[in-house]
C-alpha positions as CSV (number, residue, x, y, z in Angstrom):
1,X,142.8,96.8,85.7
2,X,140.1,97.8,88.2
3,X,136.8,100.3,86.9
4,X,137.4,101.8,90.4
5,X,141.4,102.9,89.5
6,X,144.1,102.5,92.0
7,X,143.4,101.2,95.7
8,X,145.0,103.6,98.1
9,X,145.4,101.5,102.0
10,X,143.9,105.2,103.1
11,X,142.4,104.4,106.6
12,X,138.6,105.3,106.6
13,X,136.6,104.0,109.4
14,X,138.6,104.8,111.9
15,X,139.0,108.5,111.4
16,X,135.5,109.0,111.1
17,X,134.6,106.9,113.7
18,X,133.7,110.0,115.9
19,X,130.7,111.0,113.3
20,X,129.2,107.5,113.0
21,X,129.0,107.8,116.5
22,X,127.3,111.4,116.5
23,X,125.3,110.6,113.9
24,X,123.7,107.6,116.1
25,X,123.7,109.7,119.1
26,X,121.9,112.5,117.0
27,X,119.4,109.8,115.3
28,X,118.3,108.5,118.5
29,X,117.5,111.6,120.0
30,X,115.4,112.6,117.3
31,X,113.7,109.4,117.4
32,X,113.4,109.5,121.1
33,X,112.1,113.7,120.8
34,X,109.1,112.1,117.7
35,X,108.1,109.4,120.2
36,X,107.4,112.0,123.1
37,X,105.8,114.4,120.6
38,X,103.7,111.4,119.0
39,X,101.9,110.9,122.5
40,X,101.1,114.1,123.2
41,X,97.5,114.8,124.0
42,X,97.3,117.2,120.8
43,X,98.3,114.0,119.0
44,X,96.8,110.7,120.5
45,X,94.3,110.1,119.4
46,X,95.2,111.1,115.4
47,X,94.3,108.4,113.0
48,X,97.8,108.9,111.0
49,X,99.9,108.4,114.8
50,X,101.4,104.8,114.5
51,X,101.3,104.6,118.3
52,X,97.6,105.0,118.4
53,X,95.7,102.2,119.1
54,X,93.1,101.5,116.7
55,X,89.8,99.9,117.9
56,X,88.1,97.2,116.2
57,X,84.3,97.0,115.7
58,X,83.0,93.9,118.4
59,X,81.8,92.4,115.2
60,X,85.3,91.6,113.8
């Protein structure tokens, strides 16, 4: 006997197919909208933006 119960052959990717596919379109946008924000001028040259490049000291 299984912990899980019965095992139904209920089809599950395919009908939600549609959704993983929204929900990738809707992450990359989101992404894409925190790059373009990130490297504004307002936030360029902030020490907590990954995309800001951090100088060295000549030293190092």
């Amino acid at each position: 006997m299984s912990l899980l119960g019965k095992k139904f052959p209920a089809p599950v990717a395919k009908p939600m197919a549609p959704f993983y596919a929204a929900g990738a379109i809707i992450f990359y946008g989101i992404a894409s909208f925190a790059d373009a924000l990130a490297n504004t001028d307002e936030y360029k040259n902030d020490p907590r933006n990954p995309a800001a490049k951090t100088q060295k000291p000549a030293g190092h």
